[in-house]
MDTraj code that builds the backbone (N, CA, C; nanometers):
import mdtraj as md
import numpy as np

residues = "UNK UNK UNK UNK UNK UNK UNK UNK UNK UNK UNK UNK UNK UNK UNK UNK UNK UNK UNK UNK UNK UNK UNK UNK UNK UNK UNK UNK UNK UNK UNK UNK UNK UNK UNK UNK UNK UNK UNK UNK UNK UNK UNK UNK UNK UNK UNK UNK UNK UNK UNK UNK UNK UNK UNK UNK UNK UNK UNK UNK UNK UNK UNK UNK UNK UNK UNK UNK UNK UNK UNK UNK UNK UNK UNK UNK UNK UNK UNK UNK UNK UNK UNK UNK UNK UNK UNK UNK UNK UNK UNK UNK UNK UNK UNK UNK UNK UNK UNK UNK UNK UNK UNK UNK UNK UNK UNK UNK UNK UNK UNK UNK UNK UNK UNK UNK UNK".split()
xyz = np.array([
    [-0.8349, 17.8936, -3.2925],
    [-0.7066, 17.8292, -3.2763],
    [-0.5978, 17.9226, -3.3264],
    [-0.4843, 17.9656, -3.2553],
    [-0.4028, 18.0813, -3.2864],
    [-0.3132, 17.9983, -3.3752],
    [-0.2424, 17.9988, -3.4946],
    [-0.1456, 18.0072, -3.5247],
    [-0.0255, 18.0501, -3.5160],
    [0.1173, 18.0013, -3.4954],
    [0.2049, 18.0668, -3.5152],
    [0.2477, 18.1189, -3.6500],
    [0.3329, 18.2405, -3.6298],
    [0.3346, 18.3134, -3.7143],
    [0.5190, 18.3216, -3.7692],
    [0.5535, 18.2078, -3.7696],
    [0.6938, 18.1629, -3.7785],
    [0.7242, 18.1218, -3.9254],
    [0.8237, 18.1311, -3.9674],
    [0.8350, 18.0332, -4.1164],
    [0.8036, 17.8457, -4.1105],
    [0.8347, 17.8554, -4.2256],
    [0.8310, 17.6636, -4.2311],
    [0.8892, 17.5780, -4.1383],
    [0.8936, 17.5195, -4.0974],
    [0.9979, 17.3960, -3.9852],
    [1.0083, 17.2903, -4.0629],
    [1.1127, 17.2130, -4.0954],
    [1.1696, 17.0657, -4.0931],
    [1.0913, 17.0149, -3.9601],
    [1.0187, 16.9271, -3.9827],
    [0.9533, 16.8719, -3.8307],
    [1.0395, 16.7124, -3.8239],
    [1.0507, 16.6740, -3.6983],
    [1.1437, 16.5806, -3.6301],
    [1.0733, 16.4590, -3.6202],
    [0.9497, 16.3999, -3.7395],
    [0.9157, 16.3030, -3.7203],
    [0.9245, 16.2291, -3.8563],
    [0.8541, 16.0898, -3.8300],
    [0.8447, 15.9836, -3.9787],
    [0.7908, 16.0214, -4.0913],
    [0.6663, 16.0827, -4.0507],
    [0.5263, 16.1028, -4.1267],
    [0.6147, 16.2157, -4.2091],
    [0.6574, 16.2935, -4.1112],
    [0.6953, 16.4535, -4.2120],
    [0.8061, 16.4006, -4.3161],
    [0.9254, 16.3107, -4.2752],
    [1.0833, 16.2753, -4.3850],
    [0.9895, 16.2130, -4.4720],
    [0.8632, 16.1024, -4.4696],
    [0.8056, 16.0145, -4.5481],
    [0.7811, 16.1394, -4.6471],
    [0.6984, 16.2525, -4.6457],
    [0.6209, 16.3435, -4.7189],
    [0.7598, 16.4390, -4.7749],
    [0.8301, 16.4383, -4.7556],
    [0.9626, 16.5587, -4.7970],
    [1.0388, 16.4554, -4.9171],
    [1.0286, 16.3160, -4.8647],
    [1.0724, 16.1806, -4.9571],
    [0.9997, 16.1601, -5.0989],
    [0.8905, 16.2401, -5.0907],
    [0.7858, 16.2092, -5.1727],
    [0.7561, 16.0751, -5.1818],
    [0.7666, 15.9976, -5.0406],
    [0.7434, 15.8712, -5.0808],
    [0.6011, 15.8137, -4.9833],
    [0.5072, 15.8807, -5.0647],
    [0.3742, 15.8865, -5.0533],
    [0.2962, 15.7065, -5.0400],
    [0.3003, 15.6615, -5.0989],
    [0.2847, 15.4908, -5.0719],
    [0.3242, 15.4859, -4.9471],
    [0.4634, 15.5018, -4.8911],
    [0.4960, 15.4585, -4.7373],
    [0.4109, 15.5306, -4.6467],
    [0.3824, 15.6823, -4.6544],
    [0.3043, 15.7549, -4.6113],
    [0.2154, 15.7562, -4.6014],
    [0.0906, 15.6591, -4.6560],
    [-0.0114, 15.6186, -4.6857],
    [-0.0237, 15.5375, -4.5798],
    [0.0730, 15.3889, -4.6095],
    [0.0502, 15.2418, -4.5662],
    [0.0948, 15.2994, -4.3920],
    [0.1729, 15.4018, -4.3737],
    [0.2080, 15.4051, -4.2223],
    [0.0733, 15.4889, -4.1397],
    [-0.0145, 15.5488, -4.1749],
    [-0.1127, 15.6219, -4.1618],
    [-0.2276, 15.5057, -4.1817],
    [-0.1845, 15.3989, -4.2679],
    [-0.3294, 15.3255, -4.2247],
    [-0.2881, 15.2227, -4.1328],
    [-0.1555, 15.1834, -4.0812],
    [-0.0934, 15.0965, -3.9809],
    [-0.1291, 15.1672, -3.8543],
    [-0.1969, 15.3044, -3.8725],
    [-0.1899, 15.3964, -3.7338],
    [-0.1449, 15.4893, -3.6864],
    [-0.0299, 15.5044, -3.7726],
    [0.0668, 15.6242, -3.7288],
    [0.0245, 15.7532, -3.7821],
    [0.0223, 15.8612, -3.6673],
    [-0.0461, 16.0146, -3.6586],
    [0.1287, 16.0760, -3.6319],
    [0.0892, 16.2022, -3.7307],
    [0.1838, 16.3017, -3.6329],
    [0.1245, 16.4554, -3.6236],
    [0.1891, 16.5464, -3.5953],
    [0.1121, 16.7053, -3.5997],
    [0.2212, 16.7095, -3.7184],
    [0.1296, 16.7664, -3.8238],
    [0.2470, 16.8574, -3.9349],
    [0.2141, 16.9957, -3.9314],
    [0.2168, 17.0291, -3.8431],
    [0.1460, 17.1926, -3.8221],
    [0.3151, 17.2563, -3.8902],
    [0.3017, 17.3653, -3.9496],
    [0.3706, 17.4913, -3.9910],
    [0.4945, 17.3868, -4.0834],
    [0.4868, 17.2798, -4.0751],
    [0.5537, 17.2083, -4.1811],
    [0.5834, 17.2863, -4.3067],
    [0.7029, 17.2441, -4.3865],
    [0.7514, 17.2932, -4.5171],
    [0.7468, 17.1969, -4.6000],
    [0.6621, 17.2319, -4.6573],
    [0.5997, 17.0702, -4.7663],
    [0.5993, 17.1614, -4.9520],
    [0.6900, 17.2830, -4.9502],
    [0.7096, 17.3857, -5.0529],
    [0.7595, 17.2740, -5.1566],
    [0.6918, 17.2802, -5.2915],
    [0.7452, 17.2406, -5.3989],
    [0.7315, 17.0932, -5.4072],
    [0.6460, 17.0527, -5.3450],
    [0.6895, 16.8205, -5.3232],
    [0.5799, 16.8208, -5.4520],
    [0.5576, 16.7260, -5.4447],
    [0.4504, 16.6330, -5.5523],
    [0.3979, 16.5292, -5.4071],
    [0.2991, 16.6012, -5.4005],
    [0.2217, 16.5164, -5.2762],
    [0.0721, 16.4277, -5.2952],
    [0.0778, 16.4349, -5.4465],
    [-0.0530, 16.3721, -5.5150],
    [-0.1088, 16.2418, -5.4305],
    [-0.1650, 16.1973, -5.4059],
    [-0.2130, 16.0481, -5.3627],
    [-0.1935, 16.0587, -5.2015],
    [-0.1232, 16.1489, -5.1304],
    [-0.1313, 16.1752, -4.9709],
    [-0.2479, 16.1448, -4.9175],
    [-0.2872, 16.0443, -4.8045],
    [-0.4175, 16.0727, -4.7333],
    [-0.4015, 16.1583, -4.6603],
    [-0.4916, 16.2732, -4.6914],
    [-0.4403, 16.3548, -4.5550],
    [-0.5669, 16.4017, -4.4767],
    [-0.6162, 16.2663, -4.4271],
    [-0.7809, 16.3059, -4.3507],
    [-0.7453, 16.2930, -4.2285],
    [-0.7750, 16.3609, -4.1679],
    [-0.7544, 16.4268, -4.0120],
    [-0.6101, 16.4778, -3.9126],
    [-0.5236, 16.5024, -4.0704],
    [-0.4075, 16.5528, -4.0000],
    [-0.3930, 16.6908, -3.9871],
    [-0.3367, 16.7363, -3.9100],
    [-0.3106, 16.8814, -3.8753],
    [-0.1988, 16.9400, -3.9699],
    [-0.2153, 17.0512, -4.0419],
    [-0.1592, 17.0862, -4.1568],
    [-0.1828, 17.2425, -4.1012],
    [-0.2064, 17.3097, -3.9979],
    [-0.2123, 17.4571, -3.9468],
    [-0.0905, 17.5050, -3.9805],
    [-0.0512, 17.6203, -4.0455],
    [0.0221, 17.7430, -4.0589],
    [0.1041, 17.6394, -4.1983],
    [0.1002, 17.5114, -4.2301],
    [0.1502, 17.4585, -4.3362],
    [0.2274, 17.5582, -4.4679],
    [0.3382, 17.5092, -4.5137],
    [0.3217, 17.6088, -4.6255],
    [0.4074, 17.5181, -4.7577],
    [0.2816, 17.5628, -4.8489],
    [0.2627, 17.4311, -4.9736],
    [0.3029, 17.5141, -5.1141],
    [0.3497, 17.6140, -5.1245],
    [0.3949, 17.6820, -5.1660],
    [0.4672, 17.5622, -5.3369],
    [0.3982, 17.6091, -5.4707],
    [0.4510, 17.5187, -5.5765],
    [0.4287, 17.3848, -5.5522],
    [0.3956, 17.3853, -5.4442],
    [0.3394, 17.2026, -5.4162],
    [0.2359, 17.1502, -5.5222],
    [0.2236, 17.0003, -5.5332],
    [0.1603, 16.9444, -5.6097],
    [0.0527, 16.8554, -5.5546],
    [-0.1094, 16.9337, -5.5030],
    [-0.1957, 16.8889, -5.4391],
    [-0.2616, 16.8219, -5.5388],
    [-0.2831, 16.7890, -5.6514],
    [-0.4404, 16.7874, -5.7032],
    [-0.4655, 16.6683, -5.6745],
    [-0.5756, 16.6210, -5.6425],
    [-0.6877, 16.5217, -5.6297],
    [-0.6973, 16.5207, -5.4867],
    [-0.6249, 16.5997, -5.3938],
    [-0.6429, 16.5382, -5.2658],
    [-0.7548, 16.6056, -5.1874],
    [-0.7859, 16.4967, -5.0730],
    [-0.9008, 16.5486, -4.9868],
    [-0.8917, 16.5731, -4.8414],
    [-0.8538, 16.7504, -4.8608],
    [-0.8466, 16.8005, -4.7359],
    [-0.9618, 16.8177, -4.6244],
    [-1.0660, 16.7443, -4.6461],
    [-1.1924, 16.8039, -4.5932],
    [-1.1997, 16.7471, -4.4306],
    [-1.0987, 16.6794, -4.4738],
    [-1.1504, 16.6521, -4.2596],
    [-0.9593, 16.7106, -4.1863],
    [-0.9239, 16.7401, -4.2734],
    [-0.7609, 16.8561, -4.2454],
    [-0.8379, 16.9482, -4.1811],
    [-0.6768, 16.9725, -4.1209],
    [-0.6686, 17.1140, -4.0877],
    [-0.5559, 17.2145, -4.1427],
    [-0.6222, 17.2893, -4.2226],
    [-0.5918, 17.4485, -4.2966],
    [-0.5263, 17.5188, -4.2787],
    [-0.5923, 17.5678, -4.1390],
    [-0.5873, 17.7017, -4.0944],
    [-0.4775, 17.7618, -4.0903],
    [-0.4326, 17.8550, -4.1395],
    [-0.2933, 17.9948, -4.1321],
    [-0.2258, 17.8447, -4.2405],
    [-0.2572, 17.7701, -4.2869],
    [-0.1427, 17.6883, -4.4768],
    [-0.1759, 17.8101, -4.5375],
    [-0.0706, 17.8010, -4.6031],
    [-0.0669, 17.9091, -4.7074],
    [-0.0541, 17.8182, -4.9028],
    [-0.0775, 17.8085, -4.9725],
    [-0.0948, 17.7495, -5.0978],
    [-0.0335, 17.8383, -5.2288],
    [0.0280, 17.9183, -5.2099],
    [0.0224, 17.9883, -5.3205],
    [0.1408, 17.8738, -5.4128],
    [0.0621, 17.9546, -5.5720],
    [0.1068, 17.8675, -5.6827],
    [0.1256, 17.7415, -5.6877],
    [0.0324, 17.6499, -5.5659],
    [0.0162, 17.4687, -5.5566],
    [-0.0665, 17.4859, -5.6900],
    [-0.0786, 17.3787, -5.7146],
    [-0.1337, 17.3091, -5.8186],
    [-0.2418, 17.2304, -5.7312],
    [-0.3901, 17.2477, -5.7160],
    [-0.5043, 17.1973, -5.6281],
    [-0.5966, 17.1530, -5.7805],
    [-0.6350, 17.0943, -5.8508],
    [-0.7399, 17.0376, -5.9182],
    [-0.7344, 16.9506, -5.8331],
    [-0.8793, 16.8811, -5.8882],
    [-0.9338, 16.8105, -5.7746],
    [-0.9396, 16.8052, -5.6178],
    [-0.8991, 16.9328, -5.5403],
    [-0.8736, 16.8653, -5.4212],
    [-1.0168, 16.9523, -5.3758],
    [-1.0995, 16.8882, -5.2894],
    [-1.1460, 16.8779, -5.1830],
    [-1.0939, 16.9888, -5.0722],
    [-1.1825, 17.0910, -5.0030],
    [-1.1046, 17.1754, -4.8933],
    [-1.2506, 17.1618, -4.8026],
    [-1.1835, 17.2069, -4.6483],
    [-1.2809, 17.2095, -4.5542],
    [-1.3976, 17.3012, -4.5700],
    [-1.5468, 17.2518, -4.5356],
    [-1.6387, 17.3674, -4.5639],
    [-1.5961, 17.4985, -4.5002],
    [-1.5483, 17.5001, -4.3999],
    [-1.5198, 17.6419, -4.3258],
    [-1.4157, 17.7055, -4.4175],
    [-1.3602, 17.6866, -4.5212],
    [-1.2571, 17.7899, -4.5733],
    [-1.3317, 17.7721, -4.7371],
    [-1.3541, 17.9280, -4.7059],
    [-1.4424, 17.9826, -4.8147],
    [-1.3669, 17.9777, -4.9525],
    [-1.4511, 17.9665, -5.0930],
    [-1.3933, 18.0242, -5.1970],
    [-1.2484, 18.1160, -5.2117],
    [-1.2797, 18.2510, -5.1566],
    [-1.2095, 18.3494, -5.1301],
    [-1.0966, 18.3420, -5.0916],
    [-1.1109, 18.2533, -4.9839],
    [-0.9809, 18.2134, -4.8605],
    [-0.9038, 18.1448, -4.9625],
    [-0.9535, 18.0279, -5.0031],
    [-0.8306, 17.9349, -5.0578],
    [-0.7848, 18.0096, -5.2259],
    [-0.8640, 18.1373, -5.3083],
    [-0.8071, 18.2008, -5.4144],
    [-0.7010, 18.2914, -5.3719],
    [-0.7368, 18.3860, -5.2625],
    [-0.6341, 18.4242, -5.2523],
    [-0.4787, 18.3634, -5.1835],
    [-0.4993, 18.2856, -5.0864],
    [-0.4351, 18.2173, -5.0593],
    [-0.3022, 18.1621, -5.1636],
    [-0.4265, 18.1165, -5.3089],
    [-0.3274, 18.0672, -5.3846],
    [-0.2637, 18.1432, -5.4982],
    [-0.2774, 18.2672, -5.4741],
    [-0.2532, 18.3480, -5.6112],
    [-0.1798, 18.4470, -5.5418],
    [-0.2355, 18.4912, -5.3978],
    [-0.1489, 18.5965, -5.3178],
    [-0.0293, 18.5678, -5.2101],
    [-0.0580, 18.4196, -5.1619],
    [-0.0049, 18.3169, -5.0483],
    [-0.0623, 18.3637, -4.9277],
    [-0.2056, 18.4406, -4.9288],
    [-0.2091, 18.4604, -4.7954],
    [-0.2337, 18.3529, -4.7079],
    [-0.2116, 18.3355, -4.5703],
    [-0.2647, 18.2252, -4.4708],
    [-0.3971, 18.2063, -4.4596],
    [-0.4506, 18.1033, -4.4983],
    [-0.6237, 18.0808, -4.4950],
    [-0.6622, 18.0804, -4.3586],
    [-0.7655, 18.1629, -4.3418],
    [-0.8639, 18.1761, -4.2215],
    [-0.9907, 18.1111, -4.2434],
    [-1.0275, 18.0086, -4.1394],
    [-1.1549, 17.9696, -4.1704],
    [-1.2729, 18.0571, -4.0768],
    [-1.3878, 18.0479, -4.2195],
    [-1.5181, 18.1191, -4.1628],
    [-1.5634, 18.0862, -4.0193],
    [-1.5820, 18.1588, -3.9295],
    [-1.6344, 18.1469, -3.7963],
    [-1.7973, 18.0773, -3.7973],
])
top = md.Topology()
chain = top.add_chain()
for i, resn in enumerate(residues, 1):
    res = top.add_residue(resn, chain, resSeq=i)
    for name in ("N", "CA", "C"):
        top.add_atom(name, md.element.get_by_symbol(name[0]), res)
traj = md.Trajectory(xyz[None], top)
């Protein structure tokens, strides 16, 4: 799956103002009412996103940059080309395809995580 190779975007939907709001409860309850969006290459830099469900949303080229992940469970997300550096991840859960490696440097260097083929 190619990534773009663009900076962050403000994306033009609910799901994304709910998550920039930090108002994670609404973001929750609208995701279990049904509501999907793509947050691909999203700018989610610096939030406190603790308690987010974020199982089966698209989070590609994402960049979480000082963000506040810990406890969450990315394992049925998508990764690929997010970049993490200096998030705060205890506890979180990442997809088997993105190795150790991927998500250290990622978070110490900001590179874009590639998952293992």
């Amino acid at each position: 799956m190619a990534v773009a190779m663009n900076g962050p975007k403000q994306l033009a939907n609910r799901l994304f103002a709910l998550l920039r709001e930090e108002k994670i409860g609404e973001f929750n309850a609208a995701r279990a009412g049904g509501e999907t969006a793509d947050l691909s290459n999203g700018d989610f830099r610096g939030l406190d996103l603790r308690g987010m469900n974020a199982d089966g949303l698209n989070f590609s080229g994402a960049y979480f940059r000082g963000s506040d992940l810990r406890g969450i469970d990315f394992r049925n997300a998508n990764l690929e080309g997010a970049s993490i550096k200096f998030a705060h991840i205890s506890g979180c859960y990442f997809p088997k395809a993105l190795s150790a490696t991927e998500i250290r440097l990622s978070l110490e260097q900001g590179i874009r995580m590639r998952y293992d083929a």
